[in-house]
C-alpha positions in Angstrom: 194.5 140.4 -4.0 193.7 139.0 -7.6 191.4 141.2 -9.9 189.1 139.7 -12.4 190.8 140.4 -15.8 187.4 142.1 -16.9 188.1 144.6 -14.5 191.5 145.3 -14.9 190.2 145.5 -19.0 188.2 147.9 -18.5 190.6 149.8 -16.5 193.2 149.9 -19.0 190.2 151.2 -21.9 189.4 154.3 -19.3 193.1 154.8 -19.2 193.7 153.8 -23.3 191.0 156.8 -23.1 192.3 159.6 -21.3 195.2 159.1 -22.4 194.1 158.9 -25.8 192.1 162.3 -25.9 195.0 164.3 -23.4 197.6 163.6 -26.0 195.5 165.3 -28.8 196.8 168.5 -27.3 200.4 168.1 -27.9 201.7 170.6 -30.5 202.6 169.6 -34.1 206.8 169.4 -34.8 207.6 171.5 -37.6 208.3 169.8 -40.7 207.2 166.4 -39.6 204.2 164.9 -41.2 203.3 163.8 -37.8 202.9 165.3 -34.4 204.0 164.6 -30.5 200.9 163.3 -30.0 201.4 160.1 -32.4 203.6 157.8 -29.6 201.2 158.3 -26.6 198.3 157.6 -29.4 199.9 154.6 -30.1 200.4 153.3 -26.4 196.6 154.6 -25.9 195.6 152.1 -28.8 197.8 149.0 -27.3 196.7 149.7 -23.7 193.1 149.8 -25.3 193.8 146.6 -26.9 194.8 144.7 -24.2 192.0 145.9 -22.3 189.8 144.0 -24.8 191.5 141.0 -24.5 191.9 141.1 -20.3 188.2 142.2 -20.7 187.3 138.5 -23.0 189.7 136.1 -20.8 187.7 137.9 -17.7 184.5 137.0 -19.1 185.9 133.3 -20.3 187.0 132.4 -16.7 184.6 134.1 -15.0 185.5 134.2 -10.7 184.8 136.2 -8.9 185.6 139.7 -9.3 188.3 140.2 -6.4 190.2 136.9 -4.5 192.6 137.8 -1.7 195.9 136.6 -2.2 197.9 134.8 1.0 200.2 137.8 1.5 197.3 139.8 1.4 196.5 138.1 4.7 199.9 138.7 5.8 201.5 141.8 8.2 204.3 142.3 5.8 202.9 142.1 2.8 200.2 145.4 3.7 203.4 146.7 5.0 205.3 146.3 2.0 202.5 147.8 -0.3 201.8 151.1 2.0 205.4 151.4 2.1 205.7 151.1 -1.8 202.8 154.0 -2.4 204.5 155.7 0.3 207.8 155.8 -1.4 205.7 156.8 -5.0 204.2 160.0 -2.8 207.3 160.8 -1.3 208.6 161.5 -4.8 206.1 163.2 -6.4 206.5 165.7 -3.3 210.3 165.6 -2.7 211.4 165.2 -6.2 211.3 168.8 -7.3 213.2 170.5 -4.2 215.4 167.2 -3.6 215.8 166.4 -7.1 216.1 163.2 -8.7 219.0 161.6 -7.1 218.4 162.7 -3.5 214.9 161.5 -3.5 215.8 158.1 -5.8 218.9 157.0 -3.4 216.5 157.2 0.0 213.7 155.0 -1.7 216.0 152.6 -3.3 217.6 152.3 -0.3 214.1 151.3 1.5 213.0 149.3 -1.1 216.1 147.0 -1.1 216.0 146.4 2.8 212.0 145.5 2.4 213.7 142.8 0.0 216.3 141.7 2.3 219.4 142.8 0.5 222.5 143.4 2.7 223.8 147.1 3.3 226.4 147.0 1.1 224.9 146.0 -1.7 221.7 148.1 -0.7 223.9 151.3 -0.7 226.2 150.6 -3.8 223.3 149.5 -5.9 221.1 152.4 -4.7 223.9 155.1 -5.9 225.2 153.2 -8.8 221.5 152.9 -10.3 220.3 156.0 -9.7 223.4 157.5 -11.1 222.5 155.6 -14.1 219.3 156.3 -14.9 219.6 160.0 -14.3 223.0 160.0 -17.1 221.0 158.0 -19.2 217.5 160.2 -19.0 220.0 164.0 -18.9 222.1 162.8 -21.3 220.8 160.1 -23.6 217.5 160.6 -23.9 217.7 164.1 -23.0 214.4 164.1 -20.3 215.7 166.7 -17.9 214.8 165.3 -14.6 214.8 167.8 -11.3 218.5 168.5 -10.0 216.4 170.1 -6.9 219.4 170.9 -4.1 221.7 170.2 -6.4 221.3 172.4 -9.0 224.1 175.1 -7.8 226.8 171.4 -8.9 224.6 170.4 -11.5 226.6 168.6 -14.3 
């Protein structure tokens, strides 16, 4: 399925929006000149711009305003995208009493297979990744993500 750019535009300016006005909210840091709210302002304003352009190229090209795509068509392809939402659900309801890695290995793991990739690979690249991006969130960039079940070994 293809989307007119106008609509996807205005999309992202509702979104540019919300986002805009929720992160007027965040406190001030003390003894900054500026407050938490200055990043997501300034995502709000790029997402808002690009809006304006998709918006314009939408209007250029005209079309029509949605064109189904071959896999669209396809049995594998719905498959692939209910299975995709489904794996997006499944961790914003399983993330907090799994935690992050015993949700993230499950869905990689589903994910690669819907691509194709071999077991082996699917299960080493499934661990090693998720591994990964939960040292580098904990550690580095210190966004503590769930630990869920296992919080009693947390590291």
């Amino acid at each position: 399925m293809r989307l007119n750019d106008a609509i996807i535009g205005a999309v992202l300016i509702a979104l540019a929006a919300a986002l805009a006005f929720w992160s007027q909210g965040f406190p001030d840091i003390p003894g900054q000149q500026y407050g938490a709210a200055v990043f997501p302002t300034l995502i709000a304003a790029g997402l808002a711009g690009s809006g304006i352009l998709l918006i314009a190229s939408g209007v250029r090209h005209g079309g029509p305003a949605v064109a189904w795509a071959d896999w669209a068509r396809e049995r594998h392809g719905l498959r692939n995208v209910v299975i995709t939402v489904a794996a997006i659900l499944f961790y914003i309801l399983a993330a907090d009493t799994l935690g992050f890695i015993l949700t993230m290995v499950p869905i990689l793991l589903v994910m690669f297979r819907l691509l194709g990739v071999g077991w082996l690979i699917t299960i080493v690249v499934s661990v090693v990744v998720t591994f990964a991006i939960h040292y580098l969130f904990v550690n580095q960039l210190y966004v503590p993500l769930p630990w869920g079940l296992l919080a009693p070994v947390r590291w």
